[in-house]
FILUMZA-979435 format. One record per residue (C-alpha): residue number from 1; x, y, z; chain; residue in one letter. Coordinates in nm, 2 decimals, always signed. Each point is the difference from the previous one (the first is absolute). Layout:
N
NODE     k        X        Y        Z   c   r
NODE   NUM        X        Y        Z   A   A
...
This chain:
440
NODE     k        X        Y        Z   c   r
NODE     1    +0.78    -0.19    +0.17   A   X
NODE     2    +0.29    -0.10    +0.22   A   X
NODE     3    -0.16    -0.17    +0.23   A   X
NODE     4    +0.28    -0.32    +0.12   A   X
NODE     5    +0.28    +0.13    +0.16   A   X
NODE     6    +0.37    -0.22    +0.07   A   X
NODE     7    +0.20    +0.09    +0.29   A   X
NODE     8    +0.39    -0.04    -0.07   A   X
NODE     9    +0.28    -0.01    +0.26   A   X
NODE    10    +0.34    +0.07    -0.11   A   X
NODE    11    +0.33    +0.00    +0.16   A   X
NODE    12    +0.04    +0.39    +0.06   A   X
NODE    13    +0.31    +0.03    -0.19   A   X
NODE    14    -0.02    +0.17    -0.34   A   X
NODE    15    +0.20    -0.33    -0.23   A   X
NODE    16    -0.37    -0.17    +0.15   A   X
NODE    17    -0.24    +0.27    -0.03   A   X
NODE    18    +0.07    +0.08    -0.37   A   X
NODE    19    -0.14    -0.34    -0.17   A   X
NODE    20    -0.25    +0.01    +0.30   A   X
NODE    21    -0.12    +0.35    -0.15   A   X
NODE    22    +0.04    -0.16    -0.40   A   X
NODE    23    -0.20    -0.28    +0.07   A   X
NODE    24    -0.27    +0.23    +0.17   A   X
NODE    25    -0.01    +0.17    -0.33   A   X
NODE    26    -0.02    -0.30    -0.18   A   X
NODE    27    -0.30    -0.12    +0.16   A   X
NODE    28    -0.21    +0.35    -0.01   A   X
NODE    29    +0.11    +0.00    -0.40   A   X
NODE    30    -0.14    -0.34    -0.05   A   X
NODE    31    -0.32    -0.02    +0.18   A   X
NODE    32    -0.19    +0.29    +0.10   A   X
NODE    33    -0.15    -0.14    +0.26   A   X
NODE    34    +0.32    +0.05    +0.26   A   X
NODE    35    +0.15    +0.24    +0.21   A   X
NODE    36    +0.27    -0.12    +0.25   A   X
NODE    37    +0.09    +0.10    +0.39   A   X
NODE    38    +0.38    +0.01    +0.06   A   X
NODE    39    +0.09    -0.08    +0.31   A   X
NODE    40    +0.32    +0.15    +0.10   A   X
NODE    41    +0.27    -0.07    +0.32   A   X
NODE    42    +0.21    +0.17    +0.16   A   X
NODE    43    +0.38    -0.10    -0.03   A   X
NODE    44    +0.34    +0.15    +0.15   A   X
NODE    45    +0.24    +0.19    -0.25   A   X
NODE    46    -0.30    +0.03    -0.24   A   X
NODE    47    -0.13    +0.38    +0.00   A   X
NODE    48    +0.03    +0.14    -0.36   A   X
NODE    49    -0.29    -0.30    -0.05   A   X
NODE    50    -0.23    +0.26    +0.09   A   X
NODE    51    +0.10    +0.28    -0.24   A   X
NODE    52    -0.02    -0.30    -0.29   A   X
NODE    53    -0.34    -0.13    +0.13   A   X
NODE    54    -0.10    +0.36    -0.02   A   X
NODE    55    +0.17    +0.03    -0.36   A   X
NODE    56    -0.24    -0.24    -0.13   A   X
NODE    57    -0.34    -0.06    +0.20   A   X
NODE    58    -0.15    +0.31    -0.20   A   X
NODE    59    +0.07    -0.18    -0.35   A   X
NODE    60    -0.18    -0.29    +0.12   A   X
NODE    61    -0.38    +0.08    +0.11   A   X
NODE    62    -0.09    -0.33    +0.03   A   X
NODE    63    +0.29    -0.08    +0.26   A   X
NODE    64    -0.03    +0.13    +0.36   A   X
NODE    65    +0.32    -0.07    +0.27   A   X
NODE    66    -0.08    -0.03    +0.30   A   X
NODE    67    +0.26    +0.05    +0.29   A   X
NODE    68    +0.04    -0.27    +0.25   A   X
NODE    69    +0.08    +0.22    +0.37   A   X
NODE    70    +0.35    +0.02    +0.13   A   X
NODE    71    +0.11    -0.34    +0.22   A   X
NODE    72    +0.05    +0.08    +0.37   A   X
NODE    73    +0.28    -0.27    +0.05   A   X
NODE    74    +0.12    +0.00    -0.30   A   X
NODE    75    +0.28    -0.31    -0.08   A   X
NODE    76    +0.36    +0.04    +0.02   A   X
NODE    77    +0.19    +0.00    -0.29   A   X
NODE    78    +0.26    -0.22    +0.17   A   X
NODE    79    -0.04    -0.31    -0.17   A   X
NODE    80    +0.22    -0.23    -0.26   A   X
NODE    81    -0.20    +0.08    -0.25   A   X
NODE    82    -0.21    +0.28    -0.13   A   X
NODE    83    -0.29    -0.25    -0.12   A   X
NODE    84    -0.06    -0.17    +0.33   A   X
NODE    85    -0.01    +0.43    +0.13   A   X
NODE    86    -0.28    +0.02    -0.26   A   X
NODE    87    -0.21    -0.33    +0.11   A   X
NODE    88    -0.01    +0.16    +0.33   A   X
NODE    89    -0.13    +0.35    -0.12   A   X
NODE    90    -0.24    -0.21    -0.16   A   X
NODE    91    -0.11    -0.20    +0.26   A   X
NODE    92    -0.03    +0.28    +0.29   A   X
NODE    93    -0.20    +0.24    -0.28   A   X
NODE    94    -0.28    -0.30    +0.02   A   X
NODE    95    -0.24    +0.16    +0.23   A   X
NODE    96    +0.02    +0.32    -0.17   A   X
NODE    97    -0.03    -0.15    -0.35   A   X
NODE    98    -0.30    -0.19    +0.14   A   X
NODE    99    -0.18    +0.31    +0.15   A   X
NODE   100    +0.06    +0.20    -0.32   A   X
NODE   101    -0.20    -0.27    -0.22   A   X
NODE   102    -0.28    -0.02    +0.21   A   X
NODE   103    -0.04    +0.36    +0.00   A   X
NODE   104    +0.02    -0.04    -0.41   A   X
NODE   105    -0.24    -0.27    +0.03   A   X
NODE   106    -0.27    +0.21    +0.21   A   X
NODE   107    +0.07    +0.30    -0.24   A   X
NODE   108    -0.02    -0.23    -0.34   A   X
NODE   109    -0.36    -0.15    +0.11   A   X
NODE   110    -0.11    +0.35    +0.07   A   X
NODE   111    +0.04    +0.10    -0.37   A   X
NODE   112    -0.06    -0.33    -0.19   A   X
NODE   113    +0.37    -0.09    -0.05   A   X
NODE   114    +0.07    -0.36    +0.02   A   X
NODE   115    +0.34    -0.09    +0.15   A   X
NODE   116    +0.12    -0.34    -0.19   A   X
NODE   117    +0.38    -0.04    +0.13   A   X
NODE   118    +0.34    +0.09    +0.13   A   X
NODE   119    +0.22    +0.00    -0.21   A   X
NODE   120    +0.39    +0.00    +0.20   A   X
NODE   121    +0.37    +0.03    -0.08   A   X
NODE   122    +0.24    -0.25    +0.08   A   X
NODE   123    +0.09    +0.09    +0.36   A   X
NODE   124    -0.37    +0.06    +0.10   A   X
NODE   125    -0.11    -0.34    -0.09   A   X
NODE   126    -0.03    -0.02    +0.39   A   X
NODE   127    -0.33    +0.23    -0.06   A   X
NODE   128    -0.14    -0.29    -0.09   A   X
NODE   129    -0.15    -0.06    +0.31   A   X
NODE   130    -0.16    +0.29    -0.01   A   X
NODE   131    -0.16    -0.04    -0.33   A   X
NODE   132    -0.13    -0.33    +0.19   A   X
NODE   133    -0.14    +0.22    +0.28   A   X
NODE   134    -0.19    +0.21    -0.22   A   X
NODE   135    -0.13    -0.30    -0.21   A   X
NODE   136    +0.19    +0.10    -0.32   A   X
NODE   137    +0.19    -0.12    -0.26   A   X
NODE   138    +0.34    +0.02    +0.01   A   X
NODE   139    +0.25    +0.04    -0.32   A   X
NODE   140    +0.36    +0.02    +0.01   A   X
NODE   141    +0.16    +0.25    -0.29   A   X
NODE   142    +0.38    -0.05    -0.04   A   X
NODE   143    +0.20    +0.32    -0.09   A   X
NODE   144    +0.30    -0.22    -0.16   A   X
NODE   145    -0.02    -0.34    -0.21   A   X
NODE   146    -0.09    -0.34    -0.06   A   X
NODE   147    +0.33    -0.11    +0.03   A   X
NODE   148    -0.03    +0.12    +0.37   A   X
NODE   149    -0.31    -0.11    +0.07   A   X
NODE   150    +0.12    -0.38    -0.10   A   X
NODE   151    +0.30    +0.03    +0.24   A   X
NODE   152    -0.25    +0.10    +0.28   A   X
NODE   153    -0.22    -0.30    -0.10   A   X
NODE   154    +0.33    -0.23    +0.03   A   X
NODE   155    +0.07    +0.19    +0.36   A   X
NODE   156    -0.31    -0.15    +0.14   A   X
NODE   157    +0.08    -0.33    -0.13   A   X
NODE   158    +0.35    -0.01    +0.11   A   X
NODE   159    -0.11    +0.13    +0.31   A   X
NODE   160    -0.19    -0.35    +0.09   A   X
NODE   161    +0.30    -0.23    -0.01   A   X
NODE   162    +0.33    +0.31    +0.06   A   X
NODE   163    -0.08    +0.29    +0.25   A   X
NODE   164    +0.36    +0.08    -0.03   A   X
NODE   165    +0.09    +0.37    -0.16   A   X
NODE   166    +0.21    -0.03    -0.30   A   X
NODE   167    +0.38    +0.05    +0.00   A   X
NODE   168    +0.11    +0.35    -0.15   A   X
NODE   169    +0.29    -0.17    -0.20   A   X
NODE   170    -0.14    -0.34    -0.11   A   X
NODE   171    +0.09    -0.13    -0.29   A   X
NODE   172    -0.29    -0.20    -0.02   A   X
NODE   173    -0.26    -0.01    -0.31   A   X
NODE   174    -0.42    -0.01    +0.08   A   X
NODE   175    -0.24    -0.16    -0.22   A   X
NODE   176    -0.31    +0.24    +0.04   A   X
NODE   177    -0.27    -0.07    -0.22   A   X
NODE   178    -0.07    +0.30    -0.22   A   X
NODE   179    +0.39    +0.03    -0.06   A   X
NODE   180    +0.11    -0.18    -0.34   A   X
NODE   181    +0.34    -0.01    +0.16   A   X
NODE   182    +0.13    -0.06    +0.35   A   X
NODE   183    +0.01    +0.29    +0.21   A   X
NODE   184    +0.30    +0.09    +0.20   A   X
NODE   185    -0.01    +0.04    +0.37   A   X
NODE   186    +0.24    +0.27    -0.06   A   X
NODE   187    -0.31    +0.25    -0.15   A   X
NODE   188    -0.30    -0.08    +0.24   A   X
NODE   189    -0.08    +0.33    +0.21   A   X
NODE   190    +0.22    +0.15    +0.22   A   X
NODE   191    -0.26    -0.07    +0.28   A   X
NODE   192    +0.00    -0.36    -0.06   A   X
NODE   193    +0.39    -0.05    +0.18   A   X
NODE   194    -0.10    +0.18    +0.35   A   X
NODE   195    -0.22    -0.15    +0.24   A   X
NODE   196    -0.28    +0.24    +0.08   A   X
NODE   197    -0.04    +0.08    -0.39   A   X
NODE   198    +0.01    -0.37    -0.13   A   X
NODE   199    -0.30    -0.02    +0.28   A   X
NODE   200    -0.21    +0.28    -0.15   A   X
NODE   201    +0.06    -0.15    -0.35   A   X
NODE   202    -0.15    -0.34    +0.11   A   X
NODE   203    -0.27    +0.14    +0.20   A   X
NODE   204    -0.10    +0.20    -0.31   A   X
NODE   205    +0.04    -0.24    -0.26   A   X
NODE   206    -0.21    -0.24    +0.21   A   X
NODE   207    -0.28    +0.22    -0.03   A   X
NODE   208    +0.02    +0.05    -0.38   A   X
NODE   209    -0.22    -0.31    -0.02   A   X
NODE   210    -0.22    +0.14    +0.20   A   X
NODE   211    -0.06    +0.28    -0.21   A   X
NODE   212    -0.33    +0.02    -0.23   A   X
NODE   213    +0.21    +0.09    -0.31   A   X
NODE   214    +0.29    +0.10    -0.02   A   X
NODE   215    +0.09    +0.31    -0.31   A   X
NODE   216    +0.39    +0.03    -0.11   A   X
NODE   217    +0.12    +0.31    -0.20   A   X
NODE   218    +0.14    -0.23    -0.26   A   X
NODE   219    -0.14    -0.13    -0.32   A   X
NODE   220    +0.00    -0.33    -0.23   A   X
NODE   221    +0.21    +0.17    -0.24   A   X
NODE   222    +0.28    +0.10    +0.24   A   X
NODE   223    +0.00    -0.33    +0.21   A   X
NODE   224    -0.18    -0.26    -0.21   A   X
NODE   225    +0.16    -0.30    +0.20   A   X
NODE   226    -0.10    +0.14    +0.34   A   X
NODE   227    -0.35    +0.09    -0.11   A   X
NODE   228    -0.13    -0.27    -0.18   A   X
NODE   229    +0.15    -0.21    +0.32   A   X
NODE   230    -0.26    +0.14    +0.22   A   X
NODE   231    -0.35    +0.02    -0.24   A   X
NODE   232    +0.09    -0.40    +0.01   A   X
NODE   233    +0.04    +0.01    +0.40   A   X
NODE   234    -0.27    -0.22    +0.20   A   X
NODE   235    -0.02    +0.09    +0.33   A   X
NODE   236    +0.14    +0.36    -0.02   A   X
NODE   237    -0.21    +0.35    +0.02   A   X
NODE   238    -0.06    +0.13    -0.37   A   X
NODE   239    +0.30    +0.18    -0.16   A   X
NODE   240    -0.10    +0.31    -0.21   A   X
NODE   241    +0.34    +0.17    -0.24   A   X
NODE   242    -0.13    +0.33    +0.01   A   X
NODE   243    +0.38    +0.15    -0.10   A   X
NODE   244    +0.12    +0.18    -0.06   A   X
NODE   245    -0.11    +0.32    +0.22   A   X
NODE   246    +0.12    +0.30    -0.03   A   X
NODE   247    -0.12    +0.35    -0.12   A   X
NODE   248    +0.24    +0.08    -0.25   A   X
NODE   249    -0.18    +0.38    -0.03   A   X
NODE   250    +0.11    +0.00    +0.40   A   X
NODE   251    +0.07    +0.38    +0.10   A   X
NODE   252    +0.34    +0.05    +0.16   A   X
NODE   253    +0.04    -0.05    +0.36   A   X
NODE   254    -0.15    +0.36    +0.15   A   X
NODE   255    +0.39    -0.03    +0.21   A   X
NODE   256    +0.18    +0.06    -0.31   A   X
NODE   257    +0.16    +0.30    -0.12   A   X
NODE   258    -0.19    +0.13    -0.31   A   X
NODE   259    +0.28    +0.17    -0.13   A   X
NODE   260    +0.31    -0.27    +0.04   A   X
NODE   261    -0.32    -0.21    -0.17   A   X
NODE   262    -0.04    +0.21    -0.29   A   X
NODE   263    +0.36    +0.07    -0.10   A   X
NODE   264    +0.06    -0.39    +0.00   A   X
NODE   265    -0.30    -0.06    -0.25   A   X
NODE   266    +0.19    +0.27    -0.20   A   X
NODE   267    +0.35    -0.18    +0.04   A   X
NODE   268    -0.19    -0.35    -0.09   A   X
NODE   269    -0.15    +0.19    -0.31   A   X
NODE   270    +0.32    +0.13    -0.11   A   X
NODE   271    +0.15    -0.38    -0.02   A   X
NODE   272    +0.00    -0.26    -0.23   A   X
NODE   273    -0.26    -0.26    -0.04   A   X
NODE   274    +0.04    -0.36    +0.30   A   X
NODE   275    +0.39    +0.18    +0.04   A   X
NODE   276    -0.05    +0.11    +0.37   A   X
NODE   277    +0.07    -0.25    +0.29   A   X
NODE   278    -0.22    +0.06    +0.30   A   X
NODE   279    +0.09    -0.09    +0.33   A   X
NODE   280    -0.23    -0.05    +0.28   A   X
NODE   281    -0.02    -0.20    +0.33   A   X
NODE   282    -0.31    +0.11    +0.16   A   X
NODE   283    -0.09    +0.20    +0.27   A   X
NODE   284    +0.16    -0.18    +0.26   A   X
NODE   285    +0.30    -0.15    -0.23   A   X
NODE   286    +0.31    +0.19    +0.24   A   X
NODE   287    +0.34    -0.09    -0.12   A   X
NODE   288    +0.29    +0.02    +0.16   A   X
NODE   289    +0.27    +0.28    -0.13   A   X
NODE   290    +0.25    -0.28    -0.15   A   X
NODE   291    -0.24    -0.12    -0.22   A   X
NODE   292    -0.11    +0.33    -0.10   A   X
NODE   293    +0.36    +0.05    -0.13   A   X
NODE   294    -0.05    -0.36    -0.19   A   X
NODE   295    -0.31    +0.10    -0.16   A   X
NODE   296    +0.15    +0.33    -0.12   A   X
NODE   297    +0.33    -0.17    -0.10   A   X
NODE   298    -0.23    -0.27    -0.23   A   X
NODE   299    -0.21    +0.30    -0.14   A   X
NODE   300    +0.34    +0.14    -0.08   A   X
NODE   301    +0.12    -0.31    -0.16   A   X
NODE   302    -0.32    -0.08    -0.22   A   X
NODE   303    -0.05    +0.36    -0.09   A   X
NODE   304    -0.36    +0.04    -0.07   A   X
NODE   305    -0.19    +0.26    +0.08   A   X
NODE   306    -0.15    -0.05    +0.33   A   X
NODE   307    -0.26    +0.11    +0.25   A   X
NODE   308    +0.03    -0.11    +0.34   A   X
NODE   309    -0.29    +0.07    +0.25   A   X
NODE   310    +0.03    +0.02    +0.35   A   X
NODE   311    -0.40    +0.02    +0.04   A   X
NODE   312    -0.22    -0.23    -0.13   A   X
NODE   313    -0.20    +0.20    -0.32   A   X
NODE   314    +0.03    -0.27    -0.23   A   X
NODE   315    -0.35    +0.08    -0.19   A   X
NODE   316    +0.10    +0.26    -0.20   A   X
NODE   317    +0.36    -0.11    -0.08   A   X
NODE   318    -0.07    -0.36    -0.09   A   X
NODE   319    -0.25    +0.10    -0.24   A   X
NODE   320    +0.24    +0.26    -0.20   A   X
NODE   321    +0.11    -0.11    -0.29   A   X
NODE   322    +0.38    +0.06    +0.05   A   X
NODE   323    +0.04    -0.27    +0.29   A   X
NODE   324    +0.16    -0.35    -0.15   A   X
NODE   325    +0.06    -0.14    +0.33   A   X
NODE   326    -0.09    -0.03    +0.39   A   X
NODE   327    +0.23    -0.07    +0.27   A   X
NODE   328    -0.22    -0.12    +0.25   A   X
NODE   329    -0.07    -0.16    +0.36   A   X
NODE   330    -0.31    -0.19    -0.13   A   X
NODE   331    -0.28    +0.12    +0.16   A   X
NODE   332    -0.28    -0.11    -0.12   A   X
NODE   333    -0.16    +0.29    -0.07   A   X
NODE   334    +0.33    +0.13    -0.22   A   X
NODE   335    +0.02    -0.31    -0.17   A   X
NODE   336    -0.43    +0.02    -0.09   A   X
NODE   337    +0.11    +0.33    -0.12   A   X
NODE   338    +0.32    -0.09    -0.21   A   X
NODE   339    -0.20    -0.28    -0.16   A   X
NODE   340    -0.27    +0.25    -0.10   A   X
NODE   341    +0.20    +0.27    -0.16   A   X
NODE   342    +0.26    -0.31    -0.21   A   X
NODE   343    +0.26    +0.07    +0.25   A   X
NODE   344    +0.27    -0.26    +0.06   A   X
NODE   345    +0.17    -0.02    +0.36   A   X
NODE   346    +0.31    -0.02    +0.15   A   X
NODE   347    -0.04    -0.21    +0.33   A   X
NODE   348    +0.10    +0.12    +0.30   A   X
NODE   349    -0.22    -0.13    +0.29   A   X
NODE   350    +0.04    +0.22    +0.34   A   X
NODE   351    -0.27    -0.17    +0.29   A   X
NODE   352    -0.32    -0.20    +0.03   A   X
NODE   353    -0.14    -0.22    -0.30   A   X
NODE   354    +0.27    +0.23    -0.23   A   X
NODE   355    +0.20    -0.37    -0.03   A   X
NODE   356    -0.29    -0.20    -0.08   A   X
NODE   357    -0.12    +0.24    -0.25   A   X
NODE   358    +0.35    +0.06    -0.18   A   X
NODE   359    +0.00    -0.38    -0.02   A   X
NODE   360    -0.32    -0.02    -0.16   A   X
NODE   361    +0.11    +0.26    -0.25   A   X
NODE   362    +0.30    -0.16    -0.13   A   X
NODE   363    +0.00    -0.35    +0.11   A   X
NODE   364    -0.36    -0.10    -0.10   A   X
NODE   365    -0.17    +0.29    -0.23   A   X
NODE   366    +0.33    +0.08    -0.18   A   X
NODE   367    -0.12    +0.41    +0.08   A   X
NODE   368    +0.32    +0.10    +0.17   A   X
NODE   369    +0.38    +0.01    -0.03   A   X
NODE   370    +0.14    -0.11    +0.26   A   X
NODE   371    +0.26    +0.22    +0.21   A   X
NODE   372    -0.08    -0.16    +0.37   A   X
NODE   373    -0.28    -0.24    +0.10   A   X
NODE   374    +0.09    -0.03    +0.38   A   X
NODE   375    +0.13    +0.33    +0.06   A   X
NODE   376    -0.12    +0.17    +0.34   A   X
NODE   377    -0.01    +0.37    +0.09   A   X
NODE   378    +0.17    -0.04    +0.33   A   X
NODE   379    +0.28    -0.24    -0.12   A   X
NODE   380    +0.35    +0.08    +0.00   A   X
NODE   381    +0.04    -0.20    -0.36   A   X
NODE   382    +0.23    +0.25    -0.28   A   X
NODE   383    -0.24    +0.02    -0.33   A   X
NODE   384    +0.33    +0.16    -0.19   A   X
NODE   385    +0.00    +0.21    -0.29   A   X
NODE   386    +0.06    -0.24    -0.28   A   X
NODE   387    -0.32    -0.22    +0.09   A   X
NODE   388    -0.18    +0.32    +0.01   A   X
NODE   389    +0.18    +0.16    -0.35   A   X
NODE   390    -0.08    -0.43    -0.14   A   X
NODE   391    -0.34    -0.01    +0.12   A   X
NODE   392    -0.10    +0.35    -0.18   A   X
NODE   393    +0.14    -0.03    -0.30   A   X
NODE   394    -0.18    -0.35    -0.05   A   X
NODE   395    -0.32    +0.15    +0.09   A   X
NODE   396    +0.07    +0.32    -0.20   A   X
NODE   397    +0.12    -0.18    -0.34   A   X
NODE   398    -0.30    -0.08    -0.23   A   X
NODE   399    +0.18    -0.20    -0.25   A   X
NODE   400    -0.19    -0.35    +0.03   A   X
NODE   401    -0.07    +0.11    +0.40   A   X
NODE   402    -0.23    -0.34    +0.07   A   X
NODE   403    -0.09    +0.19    +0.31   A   X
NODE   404    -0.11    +0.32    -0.17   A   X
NODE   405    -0.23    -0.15    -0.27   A   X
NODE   406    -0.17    -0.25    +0.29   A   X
NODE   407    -0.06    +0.33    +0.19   A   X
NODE   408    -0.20    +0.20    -0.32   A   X
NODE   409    -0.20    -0.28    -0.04   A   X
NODE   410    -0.06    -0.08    +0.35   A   X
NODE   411    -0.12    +0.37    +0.02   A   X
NODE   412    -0.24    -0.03    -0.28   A   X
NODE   413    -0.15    -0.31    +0.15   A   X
NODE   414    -0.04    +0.14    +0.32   A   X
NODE   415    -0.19    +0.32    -0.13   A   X
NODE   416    -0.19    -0.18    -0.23   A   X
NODE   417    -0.11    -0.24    +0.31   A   X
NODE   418    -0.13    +0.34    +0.19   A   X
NODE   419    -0.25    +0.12    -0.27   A   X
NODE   420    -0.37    -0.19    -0.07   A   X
NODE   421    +0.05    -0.37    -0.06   A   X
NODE   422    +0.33    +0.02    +0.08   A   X
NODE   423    +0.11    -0.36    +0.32   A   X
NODE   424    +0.08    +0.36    +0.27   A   X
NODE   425    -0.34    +0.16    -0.15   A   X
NODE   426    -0.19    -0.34    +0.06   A   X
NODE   427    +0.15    -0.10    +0.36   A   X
NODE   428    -0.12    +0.34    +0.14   A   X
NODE   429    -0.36    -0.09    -0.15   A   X
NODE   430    +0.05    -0.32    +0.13   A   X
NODE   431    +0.05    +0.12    +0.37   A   X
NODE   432    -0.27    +0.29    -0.06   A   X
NODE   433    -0.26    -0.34    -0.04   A   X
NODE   434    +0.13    -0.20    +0.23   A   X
NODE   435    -0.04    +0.32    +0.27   A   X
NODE   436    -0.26    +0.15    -0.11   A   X
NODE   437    -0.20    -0.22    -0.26   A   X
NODE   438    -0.09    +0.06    -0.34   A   X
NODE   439    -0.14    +0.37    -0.11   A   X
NODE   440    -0.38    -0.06    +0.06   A   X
């Protein structure tokens, strides 16, 4: 009987939803006992979210969505940086989010259903104070890494002695704890150098703290530094490595054209085994028409076979046999995915935590080679052709590739931590108790 329900509240953007969605499934294959409420917002420039939320909500018949109503004054998009645009979404959907929980709460009581938390992304960890309203319990799940989460932690620290924003070009090194080496100004987020983003950042990572437990879509086998760091914190909410999330069985996107689909599983088929270099930079990864002409000049120059993706379907390609190598922007969810299916990357970070995570990668989990670190989509900087043609061939050779071997064994690990007994397997079980309580 699924009689305790969990009411999640994810960013409305699809990169967020996904492992929202994973880790719903996660929790209804583990304990029977669950079913979960998603919550879901409204946001500008986001409408094929729909046609994916309706993609998937009938494979799931333990997961209902719930759709939070249109905002009359809805916030300008006229700020420095999207993330502080986001906080203030957030913020003004509070009423409405409130309303929409006590109606689950009157409806749950009606038919024996126990609601025992909220469970919210990183930009709704404002919705904590209406967990507080309602008297619940309030849990924080992370859609990216540990890593992150340790930079956040150092945020709020910093933020009692330096309220200053950091300086875009700095050459200056931080000692965060959770990194094994020092971390370069030079990756932090994009957000973190403008004024009305470095302010969202430090509102939200004050509230981390605040949080019940806090759930990353990482594991111990991918960051072992990082995690064992925080199941030794005093004074911090609970950390649960859940990582890493991610339905590799995930249908394609119901936008995509079946046929274009089909005859590139055939091309993939047709090639050689890890000989095909695959190119993606994520669904908002623009770039500009002279670096187009660089990346096609560097595919020219290495001459492997390549596929280059101007959507984001990675799913499917990663997990065919006949990709070697990934040039990506490093977000979080591609990387999960390259790790899973023994992919090395290529790093080419575009926005948002992209740096910090291609810095994590190479720098401190020796995952990655390295192409840029500190790259930024809207830059002017020239990546040219020969860093591009260099950067592939190392991550396309196999002879002795360091990288390469790491990456296989990283993705047996991490599989291995996802099935019974395995540290992912246990941290789920871990937060179902500490929720919910032990199965009677």
């Amino acid at each position: 009987m699924r009689n305790t329900e969990l009411i999640f509240i994810p960013t409305p953007t699809v990169g967020h939803l996904v492992p929202f969605i994973e880790f719903a499934r996660r929790l209804i294959d583990q304990d029977d006992r669950i079913r979960i409420t998603i919550v879901l917002m409204k946001l500008q420039g986001q409408s094929h979210l729909e046609t994916y939320v309706k993609s998937i909500a009938f494979s799931q018949p333990f997961v209902r969505f719930v759709d939070v109503p249109e905002l009359e004054e809805k916030p300008t998009l006229a700020r420095q940086a999207v993330e502080a645009y986001v906080y203030d979404v957030v913020e003004k959907n509070f009423p409405l989010v409130r309303d929409i929980i006590m109606g689950i709460l009157s409806s749950t009581a009606l038919d024996g259903v126990v609601v025992k938390g909220v469970v919210a992304d990183l930009f709704c960890l404002p919705m904590i104070d209406v967990a507080k309203d309602v008297s619940l319990p309030f849990y924080m799940f992370l859609t990216t890494n540990s890593g992150f989460l340790a930079m956040m932690r150092y945020l709020a620290e910093r933020q009692k002695k330096d309220t200053s924003v950091f300086v875009r070009n700095s050459e200056e090194m931080l000692s965060i704890p959770g990194f094994v080496n020092p971390v370069p100004v030079k990756v932090l987020p994009s957000a973190l150098f403008v004024e009305d983003g470095y302010d969202a950042y430090v509102k939200l990572a004050i509230l981390f703290a605040k949080a019940k437990g806090i759930v990353v879509n990482t594991s111990f086998d991918i960051e072992p530094y990082s995690v064992n760091r925080f199941h030794h914190e005093q004074n911090y909410p609970s950390v649960y490595a859940v990582g890493p999330l991610f339905n590799p069985k995930a249908h394609p996107h119901p936008d995509q054209d079946l046929a274009n689909r089909d005859e590139l599983i055939k091309w993939l088929d047709d090639q050689p085994e890890a000989s095909v270099v695959f190119l993606c930079f994520g669904s908002m990864g623009r770039l500009r028409g002279h670096l187009v002409k660089e990346i096609a000049h560097g595919l020219e120059l290495c001459q492997y076979r390549f596929l280059w993706s101007l959507r984001a379907e990675e799913v499917e390609i990663l997990s065919h046999k006949a990709v070697g190598g990934f040039v990506s922007h490093c977000g979080w969810n591609s990387i999960v995915e390259s790790l899973w299916f023994g992919v090395p990357i290529v790093t080419w970070p575009m926005y948002a935590e992209q740096q910090l995570n291609a810095f994590l990668m190479v720098k401190e989990l020796k995952l990655a080679v390295e192409m840029k670190l500190d790259y930024r989509a809207h830059s002017d900087e020239l990546v040219s052709a020969n860093e591009i043609d260099t950067a592939i061939r190392c991550v396309m050779n196999k002879d002795d590739n360091v990288v390469s071997k790491r990456v296989m064994d990283i993705s047996q690990m991490a599989r291995k931590a996802m099935f019974n007994g395995g540290s992912s397997y246990l941290a789920i079980e871990k937060f179902i108790q500490d929720v919910i309580g032990m199965k009677p």
